[in-house]
C-alpha positions as CSV (number, residue, x, y, z in Angstrom):
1,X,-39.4,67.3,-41.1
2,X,-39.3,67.2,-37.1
3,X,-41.9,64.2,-37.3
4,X,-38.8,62.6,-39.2
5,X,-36.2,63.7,-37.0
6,X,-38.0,62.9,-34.3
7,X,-38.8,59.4,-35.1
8,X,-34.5,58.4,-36.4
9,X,-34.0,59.2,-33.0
10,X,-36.7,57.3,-31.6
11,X,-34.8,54.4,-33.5
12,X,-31.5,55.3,-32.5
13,X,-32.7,55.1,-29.1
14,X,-33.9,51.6,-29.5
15,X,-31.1,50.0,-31.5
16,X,-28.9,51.8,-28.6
17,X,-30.6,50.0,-26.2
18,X,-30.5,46.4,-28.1
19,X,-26.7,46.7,-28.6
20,X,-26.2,47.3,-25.0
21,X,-28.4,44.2,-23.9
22,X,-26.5,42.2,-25.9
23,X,-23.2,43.4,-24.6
24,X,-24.3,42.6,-20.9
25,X,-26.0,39.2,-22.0
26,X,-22.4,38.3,-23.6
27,X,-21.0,40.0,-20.6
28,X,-23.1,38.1,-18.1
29,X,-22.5,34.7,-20.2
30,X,-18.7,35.2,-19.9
31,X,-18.4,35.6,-16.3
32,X,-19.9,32.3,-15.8
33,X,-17.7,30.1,-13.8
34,X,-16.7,26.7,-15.8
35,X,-17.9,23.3,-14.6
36,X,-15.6,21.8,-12.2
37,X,-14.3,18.3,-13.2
38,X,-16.0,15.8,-10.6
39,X,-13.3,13.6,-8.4
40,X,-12.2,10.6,-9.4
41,X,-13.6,7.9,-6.9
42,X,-11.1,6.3,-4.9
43,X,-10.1,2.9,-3.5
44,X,-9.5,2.2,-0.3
45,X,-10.2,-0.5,1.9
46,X,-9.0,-2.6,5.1
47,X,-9.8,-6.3,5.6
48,X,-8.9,-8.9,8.0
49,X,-7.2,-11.7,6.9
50,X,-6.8,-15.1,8.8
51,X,-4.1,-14.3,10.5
52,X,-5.8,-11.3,12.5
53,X,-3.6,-8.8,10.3
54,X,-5.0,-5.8,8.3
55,X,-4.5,-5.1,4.9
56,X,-4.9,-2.3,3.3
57,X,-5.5,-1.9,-0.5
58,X,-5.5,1.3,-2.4
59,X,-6.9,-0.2,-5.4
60,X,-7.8,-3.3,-6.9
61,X,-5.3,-6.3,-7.0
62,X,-4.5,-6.8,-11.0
63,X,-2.2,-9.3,-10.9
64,X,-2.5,-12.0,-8.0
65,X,-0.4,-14.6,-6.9
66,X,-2.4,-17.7,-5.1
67,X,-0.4,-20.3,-4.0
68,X,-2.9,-22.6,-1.8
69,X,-5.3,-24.9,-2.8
70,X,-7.5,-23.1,-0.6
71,X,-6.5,-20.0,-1.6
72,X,-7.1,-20.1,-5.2
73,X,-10.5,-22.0,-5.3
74,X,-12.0,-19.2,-3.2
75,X,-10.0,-16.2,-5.1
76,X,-12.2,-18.3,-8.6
77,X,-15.6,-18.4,-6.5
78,X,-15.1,-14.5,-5.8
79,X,-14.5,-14.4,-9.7
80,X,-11.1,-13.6,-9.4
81,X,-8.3,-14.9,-11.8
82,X,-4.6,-15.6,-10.7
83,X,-1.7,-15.5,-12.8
84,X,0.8,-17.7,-10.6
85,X,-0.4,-21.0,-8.4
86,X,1.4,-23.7,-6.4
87,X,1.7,-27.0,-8.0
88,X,-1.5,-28.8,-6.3
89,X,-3.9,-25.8,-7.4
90,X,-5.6,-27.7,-10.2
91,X,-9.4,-26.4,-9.5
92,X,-10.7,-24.3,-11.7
93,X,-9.1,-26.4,-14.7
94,X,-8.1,-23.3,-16.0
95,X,-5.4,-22.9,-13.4
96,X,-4.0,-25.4,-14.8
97,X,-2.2,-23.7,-17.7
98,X,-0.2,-21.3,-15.2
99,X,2.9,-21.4,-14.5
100,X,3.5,-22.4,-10.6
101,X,5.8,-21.3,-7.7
102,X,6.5,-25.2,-7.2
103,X,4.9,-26.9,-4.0
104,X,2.6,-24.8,-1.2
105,X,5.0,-26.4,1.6
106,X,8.0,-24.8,-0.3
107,X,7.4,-22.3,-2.9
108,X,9.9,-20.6,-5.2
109,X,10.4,-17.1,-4.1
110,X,12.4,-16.5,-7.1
111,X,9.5,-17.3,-8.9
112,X,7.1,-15.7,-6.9
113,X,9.2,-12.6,-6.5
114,X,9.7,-12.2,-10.5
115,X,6.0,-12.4,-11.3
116,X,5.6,-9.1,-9.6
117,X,2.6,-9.9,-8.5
118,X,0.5,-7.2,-6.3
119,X,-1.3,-9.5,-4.1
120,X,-0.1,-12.9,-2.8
121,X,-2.9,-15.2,-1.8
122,X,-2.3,-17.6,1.3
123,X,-3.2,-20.2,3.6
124,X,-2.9,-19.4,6.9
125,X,-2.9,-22.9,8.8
126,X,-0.5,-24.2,6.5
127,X,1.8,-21.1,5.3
128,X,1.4,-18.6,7.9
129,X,5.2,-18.5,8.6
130,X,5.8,-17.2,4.6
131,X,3.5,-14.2,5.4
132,X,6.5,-12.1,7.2
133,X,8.9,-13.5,4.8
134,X,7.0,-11.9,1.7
135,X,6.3,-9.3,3.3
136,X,9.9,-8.5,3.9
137,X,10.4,-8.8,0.0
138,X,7.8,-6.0,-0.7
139,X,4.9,-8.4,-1.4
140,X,1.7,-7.9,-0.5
141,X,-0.1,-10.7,1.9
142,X,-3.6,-12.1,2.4
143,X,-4.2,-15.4,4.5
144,X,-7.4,-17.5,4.3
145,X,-8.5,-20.3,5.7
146,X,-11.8,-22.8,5.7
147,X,-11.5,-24.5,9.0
148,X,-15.5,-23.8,9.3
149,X,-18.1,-23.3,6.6
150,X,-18.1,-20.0,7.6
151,X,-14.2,-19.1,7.1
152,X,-15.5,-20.0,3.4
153,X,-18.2,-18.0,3.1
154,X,-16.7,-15.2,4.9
155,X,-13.0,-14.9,2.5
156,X,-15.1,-15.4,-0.4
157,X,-16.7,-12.1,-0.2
158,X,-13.6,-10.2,1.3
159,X,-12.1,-11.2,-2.1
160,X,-15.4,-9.9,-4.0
161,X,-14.9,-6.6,-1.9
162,X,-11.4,-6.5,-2.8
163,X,-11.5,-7.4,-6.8
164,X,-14.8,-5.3,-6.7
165,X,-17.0,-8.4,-8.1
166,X,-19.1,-8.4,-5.1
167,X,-22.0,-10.0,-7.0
168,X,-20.2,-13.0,-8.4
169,X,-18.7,-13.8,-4.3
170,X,-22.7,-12.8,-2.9
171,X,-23.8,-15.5,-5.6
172,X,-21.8,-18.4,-4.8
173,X,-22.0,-18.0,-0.7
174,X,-25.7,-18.1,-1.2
175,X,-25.4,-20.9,-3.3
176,X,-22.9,-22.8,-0.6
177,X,-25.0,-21.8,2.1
178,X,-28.6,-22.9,0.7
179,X,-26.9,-26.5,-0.4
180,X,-25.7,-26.9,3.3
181,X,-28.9,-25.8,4.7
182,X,-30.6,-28.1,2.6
183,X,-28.6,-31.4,4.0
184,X,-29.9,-33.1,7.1
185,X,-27.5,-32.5,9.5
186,X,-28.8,-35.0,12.1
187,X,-26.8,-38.2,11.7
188,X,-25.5,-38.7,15.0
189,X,-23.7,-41.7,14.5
190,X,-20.2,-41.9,15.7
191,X,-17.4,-41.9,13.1
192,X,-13.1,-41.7,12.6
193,X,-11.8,-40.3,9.5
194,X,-8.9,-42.4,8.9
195,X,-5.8,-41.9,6.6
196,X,-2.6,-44.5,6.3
197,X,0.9,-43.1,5.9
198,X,3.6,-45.1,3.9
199,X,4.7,-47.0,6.9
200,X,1.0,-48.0,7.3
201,X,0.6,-45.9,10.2
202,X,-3.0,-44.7,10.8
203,X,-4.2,-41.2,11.3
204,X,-7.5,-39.8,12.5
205,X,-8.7,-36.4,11.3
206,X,-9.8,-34.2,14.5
207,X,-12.4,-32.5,14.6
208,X,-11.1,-29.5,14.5
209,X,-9.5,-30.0,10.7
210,X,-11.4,-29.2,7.5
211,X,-11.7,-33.2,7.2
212,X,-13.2,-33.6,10.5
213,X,-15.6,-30.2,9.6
214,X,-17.1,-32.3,6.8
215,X,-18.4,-35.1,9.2
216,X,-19.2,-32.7,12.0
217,X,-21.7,-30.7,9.5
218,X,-24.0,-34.0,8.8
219,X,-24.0,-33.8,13.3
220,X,-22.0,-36.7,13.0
221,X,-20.0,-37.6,16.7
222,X,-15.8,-37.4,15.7
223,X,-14.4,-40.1,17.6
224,X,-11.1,-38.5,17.5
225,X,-11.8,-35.4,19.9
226,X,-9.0,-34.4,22.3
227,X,-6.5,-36.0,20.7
228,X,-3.1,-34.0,20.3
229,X,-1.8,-32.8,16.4
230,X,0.4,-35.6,15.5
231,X,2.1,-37.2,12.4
232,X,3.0,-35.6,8.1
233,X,-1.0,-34.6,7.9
234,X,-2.1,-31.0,9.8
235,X,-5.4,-31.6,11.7
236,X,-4.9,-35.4,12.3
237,X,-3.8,-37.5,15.4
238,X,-1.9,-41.1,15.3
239,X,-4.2,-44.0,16.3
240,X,-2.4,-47.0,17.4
241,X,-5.0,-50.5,16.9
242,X,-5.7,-50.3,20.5
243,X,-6.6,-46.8,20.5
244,X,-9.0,-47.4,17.4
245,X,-10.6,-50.7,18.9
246,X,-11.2,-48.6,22.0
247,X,-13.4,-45.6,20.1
248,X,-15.1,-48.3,18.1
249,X,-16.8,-45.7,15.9
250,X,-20.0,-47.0,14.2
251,X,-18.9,-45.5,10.8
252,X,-15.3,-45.5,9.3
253,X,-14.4,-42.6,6.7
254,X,-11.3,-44.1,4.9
255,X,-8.9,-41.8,2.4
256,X,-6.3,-43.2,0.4
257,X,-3.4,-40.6,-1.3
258,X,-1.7,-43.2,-3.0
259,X,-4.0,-43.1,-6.7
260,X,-5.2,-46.4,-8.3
261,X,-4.1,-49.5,-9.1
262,X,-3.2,-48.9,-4.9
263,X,-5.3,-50.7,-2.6
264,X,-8.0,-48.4,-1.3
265,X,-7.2,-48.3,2.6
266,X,-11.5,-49.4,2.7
267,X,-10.4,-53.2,1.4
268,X,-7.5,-52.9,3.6
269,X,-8.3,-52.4,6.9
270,X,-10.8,-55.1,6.9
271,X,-8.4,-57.2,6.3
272,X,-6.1,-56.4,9.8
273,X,-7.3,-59.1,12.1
274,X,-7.9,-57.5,15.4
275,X,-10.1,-54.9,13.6
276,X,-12.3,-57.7,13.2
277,X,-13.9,-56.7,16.3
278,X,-15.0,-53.3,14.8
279,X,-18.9,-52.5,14.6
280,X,-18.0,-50.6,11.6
281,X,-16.4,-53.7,10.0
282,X,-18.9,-55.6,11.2
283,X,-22.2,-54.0,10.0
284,X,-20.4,-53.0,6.7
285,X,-20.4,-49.0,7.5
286,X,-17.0,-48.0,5.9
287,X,-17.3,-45.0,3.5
288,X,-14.1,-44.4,1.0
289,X,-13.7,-40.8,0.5
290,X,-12.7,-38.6,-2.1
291,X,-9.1,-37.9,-1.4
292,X,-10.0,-34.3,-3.5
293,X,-12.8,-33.6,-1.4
294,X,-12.0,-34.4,1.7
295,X,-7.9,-33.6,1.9
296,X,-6.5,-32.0,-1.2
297,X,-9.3,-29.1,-1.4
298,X,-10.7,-27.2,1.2
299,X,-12.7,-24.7,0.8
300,X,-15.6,-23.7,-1.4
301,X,-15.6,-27.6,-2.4
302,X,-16.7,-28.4,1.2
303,X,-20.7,-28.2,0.1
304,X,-19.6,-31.0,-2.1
305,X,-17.6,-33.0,0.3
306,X,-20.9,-33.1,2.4
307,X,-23.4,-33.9,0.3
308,X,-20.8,-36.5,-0.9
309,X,-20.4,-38.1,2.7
310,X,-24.4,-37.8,3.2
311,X,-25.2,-39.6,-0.2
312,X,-22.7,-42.4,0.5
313,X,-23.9,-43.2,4.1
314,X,-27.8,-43.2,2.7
315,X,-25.8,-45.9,0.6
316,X,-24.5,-48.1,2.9
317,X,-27.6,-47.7,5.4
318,X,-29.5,-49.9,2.9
């Protein structure tokens, strides 16, 4: 009888002590502290545009407004999409479905202003004065610009940065700048890039202007250095006859707006007497450009004005 007693309470003992382990397990599981949510990341950046400003972004641009030639083809190389364009933005061909502000020279701000758009996309040689002026209107501002190869290069991936498709932008600068590594850029024959106006005025491009970049990269010597801005095209200088007979260049880049049936200004100059005298003329070294390439489109599009200029003059050299 106490060998029975003895062991219950041997067992109470032990049951005791399992019930008062499991209160402090569930005790000890209950005071844990609950995960923490992690932070949600956050976006904020400060670029540079061409205009020497900083802009600030707080997150990435959704609905963008590019209304530049320029602007846009670099905003698609960066894999960017707009959803407004000036009237002359036509490259990708998809840009062609939206709607437009009117021309780059004088856009629409009703229009611009009632796509809400939170990023405007600019050029800065061209339309620096309407960066204040949206600004004023609550809009948001970047400039570019592709007055050298590596303008291009450079606003192509501040616009992957800022639309956070940094590896489309890092593809397509490699590919620009492996194509214009791979050009010879040794030609150093002498050369004027020359436009007419409607009142057959003729223009040279300067060196300093995206058309003048695009004969400067091939080493090529731009017969129209030092002279001042002048005349309806940015980046070009009038030429009187005299003035062209005088820089004799040995290579003559002509670019005609005016599209076909319209004489090509190639088959016209030839035919103005005293340029006759022209070694250009001459030999046969006159190059028409690509009005696209060369004036309407600068920017990622330059790699293809170059190797377009290099395969024409191989042409002509035989």
């Amino acid at each position: 009888m106490k060998r029975l007693f003895y062991l219950s309470f041997v067992v109470y003992l032990l049951m005791f002590a399992m019930v008062s382990c499991g209160d402090d397990s569930q005790s000890s599981m209950s005071a844990a502290p609950e995960p923490t949510a992690a932070p949600e990341p956050t976006f904020n950046l400060v670029v540079v545009d061409a205009l020497g400003r900083q802009v600030s972004f707080d997150q990435v641009p959704q609905k963008i407004a590019s209304i530049s030639p320029t602007a846009t083809e670099m905003l698609y190389a960066a894999g960017g999409t707009a959803v407004l364009r000036d009237r002359a933005s036509n490259f990708p061909s998809e840009v062609n479905e939206l709607p437009d502000v009117g021309s780059a020279y004088d856009p629409s701000t009703e229009t611009l202003v009632g796509a809400t758009p939170d990023l405007v996309l600019i050029e800065a040689l061209t339309q620096a004065r309407f960066a204040p002026m949206f600004e004023s209107m609550g809009l948001k501002v970047m400039a570019v610009k592709a007055e050298t190869a590596t303008d291009v290069t450079t606003f192509i991936s501040d616009l992957g940065t800022i639309l956070d498709t940094s590896d489309i932008a890092s593809a397509k600068v490699d590919d620009i700048n492996s194509r214009l590594e791979s050009l010879e850029s040794s030609d150093s024959r002498s050369v004027l890039i020359l436009i007419s106006d409607q009142d057959r005025n003729l223009y040279a491009a300067r060196p300093e202007s995206y058309t003048g970049l695009i004969a400067t990269t091939l080493g090529m010597s731009n017969k129209a250095a030092g002279l001042p801005d002048s005349g309806p095209f940015p980046g070009y200088a009038l030429m009187s006859t005299e003035a062209i007979l005088m820089a004799n260049p040995d290579v003559i880049v002509t670019l005609t707006p005016a599209p076909e049936p319209a004489p090509r200004l190639s088959q016209t100059i030839t035919q103005i007497p005293p340029f006759a005298a022209l070694t250009a003329i001459q030999m046969n070294q006159i190059v028409e450009g690509d009005v696209t390439l060369f004036l309407q489109a600068p920017g990622p599009s330059i790699v293809d004005a170059v190797e377009f200029l290099q395969e024409s003059l191989q042409t002509i050299k035989k």
